[in-house]
NUFI-729438 format. One record per residue (C-alpha): x, y, z; residue in one letter. Coordinates in steps of 0.5 Angstrom, whole numbers, padded with zeros to 4 digits, always signed. Layout:
N
XYZa...
This chain:
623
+0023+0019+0032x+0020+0019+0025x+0025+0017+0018x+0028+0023+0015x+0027+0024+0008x+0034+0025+0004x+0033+0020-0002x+0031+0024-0009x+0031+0021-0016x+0037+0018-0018x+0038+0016-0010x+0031+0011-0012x+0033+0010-0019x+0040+0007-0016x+0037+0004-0010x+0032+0000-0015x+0037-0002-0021x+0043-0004-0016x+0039-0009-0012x+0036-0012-0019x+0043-0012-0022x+0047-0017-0018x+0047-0024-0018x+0042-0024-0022x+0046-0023-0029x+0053-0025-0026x+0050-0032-0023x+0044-0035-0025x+0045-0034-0033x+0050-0041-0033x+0045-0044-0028x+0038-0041-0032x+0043-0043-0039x+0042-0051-0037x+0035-0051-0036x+0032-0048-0042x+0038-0047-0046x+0040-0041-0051x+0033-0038-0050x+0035-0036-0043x+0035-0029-0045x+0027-0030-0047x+0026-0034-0039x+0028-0027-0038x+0025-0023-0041x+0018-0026-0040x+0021-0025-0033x+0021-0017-0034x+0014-0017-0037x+0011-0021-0031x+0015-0015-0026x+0012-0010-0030x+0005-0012-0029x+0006-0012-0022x+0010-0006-0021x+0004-0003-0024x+0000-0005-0017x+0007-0004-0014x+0008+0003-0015x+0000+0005-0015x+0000+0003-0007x+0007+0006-0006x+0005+0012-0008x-0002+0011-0004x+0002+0010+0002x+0010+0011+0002x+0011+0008+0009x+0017+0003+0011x+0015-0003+0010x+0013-0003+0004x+0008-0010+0001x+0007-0011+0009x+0004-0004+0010x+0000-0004+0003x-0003-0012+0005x-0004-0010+0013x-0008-0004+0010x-0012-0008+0005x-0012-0015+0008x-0012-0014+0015x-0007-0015+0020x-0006-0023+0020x-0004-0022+0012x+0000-0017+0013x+0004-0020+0018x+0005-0027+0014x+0007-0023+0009x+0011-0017+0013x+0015-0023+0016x+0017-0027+0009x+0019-0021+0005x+0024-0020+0010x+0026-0027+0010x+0025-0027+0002x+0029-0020+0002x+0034-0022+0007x+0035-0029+0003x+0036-0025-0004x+0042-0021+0000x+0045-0028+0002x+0045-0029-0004x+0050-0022-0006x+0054-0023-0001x+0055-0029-0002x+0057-0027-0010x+0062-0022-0006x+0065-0027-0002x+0065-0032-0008x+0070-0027-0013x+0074-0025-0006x+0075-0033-0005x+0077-0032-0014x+0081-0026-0014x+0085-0027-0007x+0083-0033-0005x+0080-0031+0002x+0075-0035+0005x+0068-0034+0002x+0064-0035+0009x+0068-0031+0013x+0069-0026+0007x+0061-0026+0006x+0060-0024+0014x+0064-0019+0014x+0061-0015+0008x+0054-0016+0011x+0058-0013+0017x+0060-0007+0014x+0054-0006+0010x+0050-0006+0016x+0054-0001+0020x+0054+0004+0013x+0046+0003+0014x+0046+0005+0022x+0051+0012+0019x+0045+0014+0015x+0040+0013+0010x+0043+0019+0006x+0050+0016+0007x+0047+0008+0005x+0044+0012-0002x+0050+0016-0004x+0055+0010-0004x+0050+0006-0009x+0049+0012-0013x+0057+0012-0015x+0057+0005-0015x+0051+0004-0019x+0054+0009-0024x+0061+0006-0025x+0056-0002-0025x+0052+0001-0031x+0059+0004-0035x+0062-0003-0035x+0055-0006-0036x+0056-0002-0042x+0062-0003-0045x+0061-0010-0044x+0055-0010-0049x+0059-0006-0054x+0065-0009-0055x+0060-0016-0054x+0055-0016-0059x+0059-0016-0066x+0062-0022-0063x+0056-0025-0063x+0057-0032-0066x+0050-0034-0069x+0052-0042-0069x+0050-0041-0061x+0043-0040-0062x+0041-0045-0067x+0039-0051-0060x+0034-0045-0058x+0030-0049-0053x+0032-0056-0052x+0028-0058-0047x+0021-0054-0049x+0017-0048-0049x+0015-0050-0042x+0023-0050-0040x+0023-0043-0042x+0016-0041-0037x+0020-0045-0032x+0025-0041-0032x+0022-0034-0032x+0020-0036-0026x+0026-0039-0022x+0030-0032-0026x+0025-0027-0023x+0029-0026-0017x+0033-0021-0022x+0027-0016-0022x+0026-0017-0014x+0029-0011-0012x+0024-0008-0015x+0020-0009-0008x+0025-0006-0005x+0024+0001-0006x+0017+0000-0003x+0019-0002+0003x+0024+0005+0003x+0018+0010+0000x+0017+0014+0007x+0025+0015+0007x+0023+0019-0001x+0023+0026-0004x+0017+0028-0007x+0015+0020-0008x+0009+0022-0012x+0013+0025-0017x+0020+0020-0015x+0017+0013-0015x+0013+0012-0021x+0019+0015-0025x+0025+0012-0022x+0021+0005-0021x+0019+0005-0029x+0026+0008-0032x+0030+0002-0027x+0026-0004-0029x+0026-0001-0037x+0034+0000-0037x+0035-0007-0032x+0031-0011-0037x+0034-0008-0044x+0041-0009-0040x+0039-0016-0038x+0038-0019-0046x+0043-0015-0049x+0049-0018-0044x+0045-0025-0044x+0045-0025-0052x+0052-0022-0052x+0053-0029-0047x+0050-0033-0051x+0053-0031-0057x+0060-0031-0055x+0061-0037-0050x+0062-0045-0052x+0055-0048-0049x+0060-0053-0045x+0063-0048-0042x+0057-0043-0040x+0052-0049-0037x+0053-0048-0031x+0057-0044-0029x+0057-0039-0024x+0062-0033-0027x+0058-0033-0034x+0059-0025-0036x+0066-0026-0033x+0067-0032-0037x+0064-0028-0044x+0068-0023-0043x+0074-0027-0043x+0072-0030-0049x+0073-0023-0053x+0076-0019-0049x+0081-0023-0046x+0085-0024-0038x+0083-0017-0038x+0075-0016-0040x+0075-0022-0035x+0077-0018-0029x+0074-0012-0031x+0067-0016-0031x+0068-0020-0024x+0069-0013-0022x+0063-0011-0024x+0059-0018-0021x+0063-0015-0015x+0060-0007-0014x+0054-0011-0017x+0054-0016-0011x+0056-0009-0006x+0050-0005-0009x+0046-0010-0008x+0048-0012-0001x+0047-0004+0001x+0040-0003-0001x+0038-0010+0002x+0040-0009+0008x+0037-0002+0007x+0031-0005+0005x+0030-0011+0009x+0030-0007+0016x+0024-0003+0015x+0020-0009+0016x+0021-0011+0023x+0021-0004+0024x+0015-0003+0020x+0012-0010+0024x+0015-0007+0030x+0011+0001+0029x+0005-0003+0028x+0005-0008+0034x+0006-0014+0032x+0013-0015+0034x+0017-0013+0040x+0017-0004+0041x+0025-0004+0042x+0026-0007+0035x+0023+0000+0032x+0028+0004+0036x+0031+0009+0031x+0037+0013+0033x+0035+0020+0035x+0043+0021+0032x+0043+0018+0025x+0035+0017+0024x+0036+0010+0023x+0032+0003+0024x+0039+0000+0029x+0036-0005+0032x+0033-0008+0026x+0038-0007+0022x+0042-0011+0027x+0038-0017+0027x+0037-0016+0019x+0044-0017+0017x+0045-0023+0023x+0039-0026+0020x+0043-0026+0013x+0049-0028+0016x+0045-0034+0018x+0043-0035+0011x+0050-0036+0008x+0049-0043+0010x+0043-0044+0006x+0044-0049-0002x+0045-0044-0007x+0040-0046-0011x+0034-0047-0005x+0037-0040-0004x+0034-0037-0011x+0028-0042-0011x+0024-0040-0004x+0027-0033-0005x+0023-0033-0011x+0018-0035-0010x+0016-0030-0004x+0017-0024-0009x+0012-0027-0012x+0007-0028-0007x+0008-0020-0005x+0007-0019-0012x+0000-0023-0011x-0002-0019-0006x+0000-0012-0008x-0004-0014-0014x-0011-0016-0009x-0009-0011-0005x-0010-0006-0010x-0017-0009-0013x-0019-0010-0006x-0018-0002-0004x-0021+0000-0010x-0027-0004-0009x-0028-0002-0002x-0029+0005-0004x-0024+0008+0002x-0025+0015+0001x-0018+0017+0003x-0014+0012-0001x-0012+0017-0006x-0005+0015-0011x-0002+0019-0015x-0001+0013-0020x-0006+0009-0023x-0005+0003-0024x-0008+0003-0033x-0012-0002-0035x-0016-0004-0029x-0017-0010-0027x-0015-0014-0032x-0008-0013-0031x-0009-0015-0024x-0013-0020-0025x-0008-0024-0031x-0002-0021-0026x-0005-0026-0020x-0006-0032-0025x+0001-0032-0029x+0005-0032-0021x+0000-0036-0019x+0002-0041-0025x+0009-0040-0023x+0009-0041-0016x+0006-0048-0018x+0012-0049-0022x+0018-0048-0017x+0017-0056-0016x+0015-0060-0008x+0021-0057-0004x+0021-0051-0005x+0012-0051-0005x+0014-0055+0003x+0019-0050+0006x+0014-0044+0003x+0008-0047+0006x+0013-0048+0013x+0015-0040+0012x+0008-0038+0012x+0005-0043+0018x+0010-0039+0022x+0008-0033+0019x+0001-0034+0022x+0003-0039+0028x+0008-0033+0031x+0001-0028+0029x-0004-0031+0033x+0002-0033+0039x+0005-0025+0040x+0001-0021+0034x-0006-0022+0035x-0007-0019+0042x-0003-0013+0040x-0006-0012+0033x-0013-0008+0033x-0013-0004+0027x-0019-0003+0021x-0017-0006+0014x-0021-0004+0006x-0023-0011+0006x-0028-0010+0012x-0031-0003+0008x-0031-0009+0001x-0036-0014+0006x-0040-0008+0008x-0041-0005+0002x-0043-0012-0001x-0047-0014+0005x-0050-0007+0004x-0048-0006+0011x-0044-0001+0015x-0037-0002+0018x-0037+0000+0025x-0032+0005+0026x-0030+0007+0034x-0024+0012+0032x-0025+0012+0023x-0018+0009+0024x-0016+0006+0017x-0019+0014+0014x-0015+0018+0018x-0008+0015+0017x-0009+0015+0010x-0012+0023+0011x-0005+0023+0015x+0000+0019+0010x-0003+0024+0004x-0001+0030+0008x+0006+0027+0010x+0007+0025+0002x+0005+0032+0000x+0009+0035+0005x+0002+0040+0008x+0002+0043+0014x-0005+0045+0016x-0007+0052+0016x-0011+0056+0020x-0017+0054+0015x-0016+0046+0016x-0017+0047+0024x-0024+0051+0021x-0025+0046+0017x-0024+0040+0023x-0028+0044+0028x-0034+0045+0023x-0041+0044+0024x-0043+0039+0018x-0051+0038+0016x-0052+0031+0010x-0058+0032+0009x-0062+0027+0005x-0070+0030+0005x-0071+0035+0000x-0071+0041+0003x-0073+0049+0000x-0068+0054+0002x-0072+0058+0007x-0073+0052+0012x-0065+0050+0010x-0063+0057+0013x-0068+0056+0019x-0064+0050+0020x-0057+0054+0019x-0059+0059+0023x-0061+0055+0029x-0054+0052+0028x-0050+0057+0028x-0054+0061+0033x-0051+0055+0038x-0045+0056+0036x-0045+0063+0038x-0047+0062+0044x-0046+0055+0046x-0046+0055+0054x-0054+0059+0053x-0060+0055+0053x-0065+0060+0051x-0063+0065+0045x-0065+0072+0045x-0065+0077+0039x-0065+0085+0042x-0071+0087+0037x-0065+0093+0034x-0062+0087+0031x-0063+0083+0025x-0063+0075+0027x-0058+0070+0023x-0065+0067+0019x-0065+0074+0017x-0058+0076+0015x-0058+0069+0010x-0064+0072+0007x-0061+0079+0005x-0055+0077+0004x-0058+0072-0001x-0063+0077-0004x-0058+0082-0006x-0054+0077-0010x-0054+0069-0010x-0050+0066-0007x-0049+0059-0012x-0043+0061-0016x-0044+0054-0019x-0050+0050-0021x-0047+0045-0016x-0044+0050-0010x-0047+0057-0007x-0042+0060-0001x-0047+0064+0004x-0043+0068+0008x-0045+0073+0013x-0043+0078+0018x-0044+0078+0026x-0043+0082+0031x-0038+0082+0036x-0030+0079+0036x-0025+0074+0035x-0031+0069+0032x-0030+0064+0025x-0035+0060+0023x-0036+0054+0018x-0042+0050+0017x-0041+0045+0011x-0047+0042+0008x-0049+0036+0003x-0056+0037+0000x-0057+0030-0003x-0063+0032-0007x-0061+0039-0009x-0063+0046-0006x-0066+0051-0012x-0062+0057-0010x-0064+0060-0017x-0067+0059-0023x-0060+0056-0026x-0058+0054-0020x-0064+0050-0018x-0060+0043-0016x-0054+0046-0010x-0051+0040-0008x-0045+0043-0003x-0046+0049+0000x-0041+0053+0005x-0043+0058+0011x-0039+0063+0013x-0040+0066+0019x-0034+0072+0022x-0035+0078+0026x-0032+0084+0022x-0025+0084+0025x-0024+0076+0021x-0026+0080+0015x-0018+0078+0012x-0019+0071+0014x-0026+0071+0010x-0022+0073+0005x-0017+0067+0006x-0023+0062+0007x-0027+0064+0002x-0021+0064-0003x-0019+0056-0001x-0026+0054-0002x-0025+0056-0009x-0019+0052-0010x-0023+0046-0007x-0029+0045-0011x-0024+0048-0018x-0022+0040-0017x-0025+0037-0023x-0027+0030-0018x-0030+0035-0013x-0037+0034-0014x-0036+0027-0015x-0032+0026-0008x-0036+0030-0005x-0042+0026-0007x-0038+0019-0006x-0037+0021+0001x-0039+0017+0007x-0040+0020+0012x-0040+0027+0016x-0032+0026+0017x-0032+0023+0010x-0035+0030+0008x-0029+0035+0012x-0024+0030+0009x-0026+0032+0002x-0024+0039+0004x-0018+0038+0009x-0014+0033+0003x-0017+0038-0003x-0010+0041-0007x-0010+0047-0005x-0004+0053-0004x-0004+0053+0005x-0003+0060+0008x+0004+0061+0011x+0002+0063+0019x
């Protein structure tokens, strides 16, 4: 049973800005406010900045592979399966924790506004989430689309009737404990931007991901972050700092100051859709790790059941929101720190895995979003996480080392002998050691070559299955064309009549050697200084042929078409005269690509050159 596609733009565009604003904005900027100050805004900020430059990796592989899982997928793939696993089992953990944390928020203003208890209150609603999750996707993405809307409405009131109250006399103690204060925190606020992750878990689950998921991810985080400093300055500026260090309702407490009882309600019931919106698209995001970890083996089959009603993860919905229900015991700030820190452990990794990838030259990994100013943005990314990491202090470094010990212990005791899978780093050690990758199945090319097709929504047509069946020759030697149509024609001859031995050609008729030669006499059939498409008649019925050919060297066609690198024969019987056409015509489609001369020299194999056709943009004939 397969995840339906029902997100479209603003489904992910809400998905990915519900799960950043929440806790994020209406919690952590009195506890942020006590350890930098009025430069808090700045902390967060920095944050944004840090988030972008990894979203550019994030969004890179998102697009490469929209499959539930998200940064497990990406680091299994890349990194192999003992990384993927750790990583898979603590974004679930961290994604699961940060999800604690929202429906702590909505138990927190029920315990304000009504005086119910929080625990019981936080359990409940992660209860009622779950079951909107089981109901469906489309169902769990509409509820965030009005809530989202309503939040940003507020959000946007708030800023309007805020910033000319700013009073400027708040911000002169700007940073009273240091610059370092203020790195300190970008890192302990990252979590406002983990949400982020979320969609890459979700990505299967997406509409036209190409097009959706770089678009939606970039306008979430551009408009999160410009909210994020316009409401912090508008806190800032309008609340005594005896009042806002440390509080827990800060954005409430602002609003209260310049729009009275009522601007604080209206504000605690934004931090409350904030904290619903998170919790829903926590718990949508969360679960696909252990069905994710479940599809690959690693973690017990039953846990990847999906409903065949509602084509949902129910099993790993269920045990995600226990595992969050468990949570709400953890200290708050412990809470925040080791969330934290797993978001940017799978940011480092989406970064390595990006550069291991590219390295490894994987023929199939193809993204539709290039990640810009390769390496370096990745390469800087990875240093300033890291240097965030080392700041998050022995306790937080303890329980982070505790989690992945686990992650790796739990790999080698169950994982281990149910995982056997090729990863990118295998084909970046081959390509240093100048050796080949054994490859019994091409396992890694061809689940990328599938996951491409699934994300362009192709259904393969009678030419994909030519394509698939087709002779391929590589030929390294130099060669001229006479010996290349001997060759071609011996070939094509077997195909014709595999299940003899001995050819025989009645003197009347004109062997298949002949035919490429008069074919070619009449008209060359290089179309291009790289391509000829030598194509022939035989006789006979219900018979199509392929042969694709890579001459290394170059094959001399022609005076100026003296270098043939791709050469194309199509061998049919006269009643397949429609479907010549048709073949001929996507061929065409194919080489017009402006990568195709380089990806088809760049291919690594015999297989490597057929997916170079079979993963070609090109119009698929309805059938």
């Amino acid at each position: 049973m397969e995840l339906k596609k029902e997100l479209g733009f603003l489904d992910v565009f809400c998905l990915a800005t519900g799960a950043m604003v929440s806790s994020g904005i209406f919690i952590l900027p009195g506890i942020a406010f006590q350890k930098v100050g009025p430069a808090m805004f700045v902390s967060y900020f920095l944050a944004g900045l840090l988030a972008l430059t990894g979203l550019f990796s994030v969004v890179e592989l998102t697009s490469a592979m929209p499959k539930a899982g998200g940064d497990y997928f990406f680091a299994t793939r890349s990194l192999g399966p003992l990384t993927g696993t750790v990583s898979g089992i603590l974004s679930w953990f961290a994604l699961s924790l940060k999800t604690s944390f929202a429906v702590i928020g909505i138990g927190e203003i029920a315990f304000i506004l009504l005086g119910l208890p929080l625990v019981h209150t936080a359990i409940v609603a992660a209860t009622l989430f779950a079951i909107l999750n089981i109901f469906g996707v489309e169902k769990a993405g509409d509820f965030e689309v009005a809530i989202v809307t309503v939040l940003l409405v507020i959000m946007s009131i708030f800023i309007i009737a805020g910033l000319p109250n700013v009073d400027m006399a708040n911000f002169q103690d700007f940073a009273p404990h240091g610059f370092h204060s203020i790195l300190l925190t970008a890192g302990f606020v990252f979590v406002s931007y983990g949400g982020l992750l979320k969609i890459a878990t979700v990505a299967e689950e997406i509409q036209n991901p190409k097009k959706n998921i770089p678009l939606a991810l970039f306008t979430s985080l551009f408009v999160v972050t410009i909210v994020y400093g316009l409401m912090l300055v508008g806190t800032v500026g309008t609340v005594v700092p005896e009042r806002l260090s440390g509080s827990l309702t800060p954005i409430s407490d602002a609003a209260q100051a310049f729009m009275g009882t009522p601007g604080f309600y209206l504000l605690t019931v934004a931090a409350m859709l904030a904290f619903i919106s998170t919790a829903n698209a926590g718990i949508m995001a969360a679960s696909r790790y252990p069905l994710a970890l479940s599809k690959d083996q690693v973690l017990p089959p039953f846990i990847g059941y999906i409903s065949p009603r509602f084509h949902t993860p129910v099993v790993a919905i269920i045990l995600t929101t226990t595992l969050i229900c468990l949570s709400v015991a953890l200290p708050l700030e412990t809470l925040v720190k080791v969330a934290s820190v797993v978001v940017i452990l799978a940011y480092i990794l989406s970064n390595i895995s990006v550069v291991i990838l590219r390295e490894s030259r994987v023929q199939n990994y193809r993204p539709s979003f290039k990640a810009p100013f390769y390496p370096w943005i990745q390469l800087i990314s990875i240093i300033c996480f890291s240097l965030l990491i080392l700041d998050m202090g022995k306790d937080v470094h303890f329980i982070s080392f505790a989690m992945i010990m686990a992650g790796v212990l739990f790999y080698f005791f169950y994982g281990h002998q149910n995982s056997d899978r090729e990863y990118a780093l295998l084909y970046l050690i081959a390509r240093i050691t100048n050796s080949e990758v054994k490859q019994d199945s091409y396992m890694l090319e061809n689940e990328l070559k599938n996951i491409i097709h699934n994300r362009d929504d192709v259904s393969l047509d009678r030419f994909d299955r030519i394509v698939d069946e087709a002779i391929v020759l590589d030929i390294e030697e130099a060669i001229s064309v006479d010996d290349f149509f001997k060759v071609i024609a011996e070939k094509i001859t077997m195909k014709i009549n595999k299940d003899e031995k001995d050819i025989i050609i009645n003197e009347n008729e004109k062997t298949i050697y002949e035919k490429l030669h008069e074919r070619e006499n009449d008209s060359s059939t290089a179309i291009t200084p790289f391509t000829a498409i030598p194509h022939l008649i035989v006789d006979g019925t219900e018979h199509f042929s392929l042969v694709l050919v890579r001459a290394q060297k170059g094959l001399n066609f022609s005076e100026t078409r003296n270098n043939v690198k791709s050469i194309f024969v199509l061998c049919g019987t006269r009643d397949q005269r429609l479907f010549h056409l048709q073949a001929l015509a996507s061929i065409a489609q194919t080489i017009l690509n402006p990568q195709f001369e380089k990806l088809w020299m760049d291919a690594r194999d015999e297989q490597g050159l057929k997916d170079v056709i079979l993963l070609s943009e090109r119009k698929r004939i309805v059938e």
